[in-house]
N, C-alpha and C positions, 0 to 999 in steps of 0.2 A: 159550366162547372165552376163556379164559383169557391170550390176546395184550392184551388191554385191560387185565387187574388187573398185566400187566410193564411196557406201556405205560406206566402211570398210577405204579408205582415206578419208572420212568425217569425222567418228568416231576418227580415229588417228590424224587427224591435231587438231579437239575439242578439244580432252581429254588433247595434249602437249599446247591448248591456254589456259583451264580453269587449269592446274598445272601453269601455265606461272602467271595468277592470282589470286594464292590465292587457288584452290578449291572451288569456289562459286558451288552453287547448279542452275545445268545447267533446265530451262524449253524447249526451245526449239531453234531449229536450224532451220534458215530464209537461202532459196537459193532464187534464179531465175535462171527460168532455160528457154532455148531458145525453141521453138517445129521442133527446124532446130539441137539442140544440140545431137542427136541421142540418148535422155535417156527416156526411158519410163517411165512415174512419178510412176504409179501405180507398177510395178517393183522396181523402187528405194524404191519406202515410205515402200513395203516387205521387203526388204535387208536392209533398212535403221533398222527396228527393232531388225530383227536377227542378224545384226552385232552390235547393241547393248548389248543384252544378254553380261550381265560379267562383263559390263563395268561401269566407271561411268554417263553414258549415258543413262541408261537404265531404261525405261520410263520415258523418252526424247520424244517431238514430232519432226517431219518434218516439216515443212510452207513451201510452195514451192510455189511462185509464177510465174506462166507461162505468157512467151514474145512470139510476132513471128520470135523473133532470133535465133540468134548462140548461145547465152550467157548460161556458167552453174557458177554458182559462188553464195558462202555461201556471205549473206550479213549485217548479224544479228545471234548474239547469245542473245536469250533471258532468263536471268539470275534473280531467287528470289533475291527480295529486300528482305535483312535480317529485316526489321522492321515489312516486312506481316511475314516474318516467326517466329516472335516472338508474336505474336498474336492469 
């Protein structure tokens, strides 16, 4: 299952973008992903949580928007607005 070693470089490039910013409080992670891209969505969004577990990721969603291309690529990090979270 190879869904778990893109999973798990999902998780890893996130985690050094949200240190890179501050630590904001990650909600969720926007791909597209192609149906020619050889990733099985329902596959990844499993991996994608278990390779969460531990991390600062964890209970994090996926948003995965499916193309009829090639394309897989993270396009959005969707991040709490500190002002809802002071509310």
């Amino acid at each position: 299952m190879h869904e778990l070693s893109i999973a798990v470089s999902i998780v890893d490039a996130v985690c050094e973008e949200l240190q890179r910013r501050g630590d904001p409080r990650l909600i969720a992670v926007h791909l597209t992903m192609g149906a020619l891209s050889g990733v099985v969505k329902e596959s990844l969004l499993f991996a994608y949580d278990a390779a969460c577990e531990g991390t600062p990721l964890a209970g994090t969603q996926l948003v995965i928007e499916e193309t009829p291309g090639e394309e897989f690529l993270v396009t959005a990090l969707e991040i709490e607005d500190e002002r809802d979270a002071a509310d």
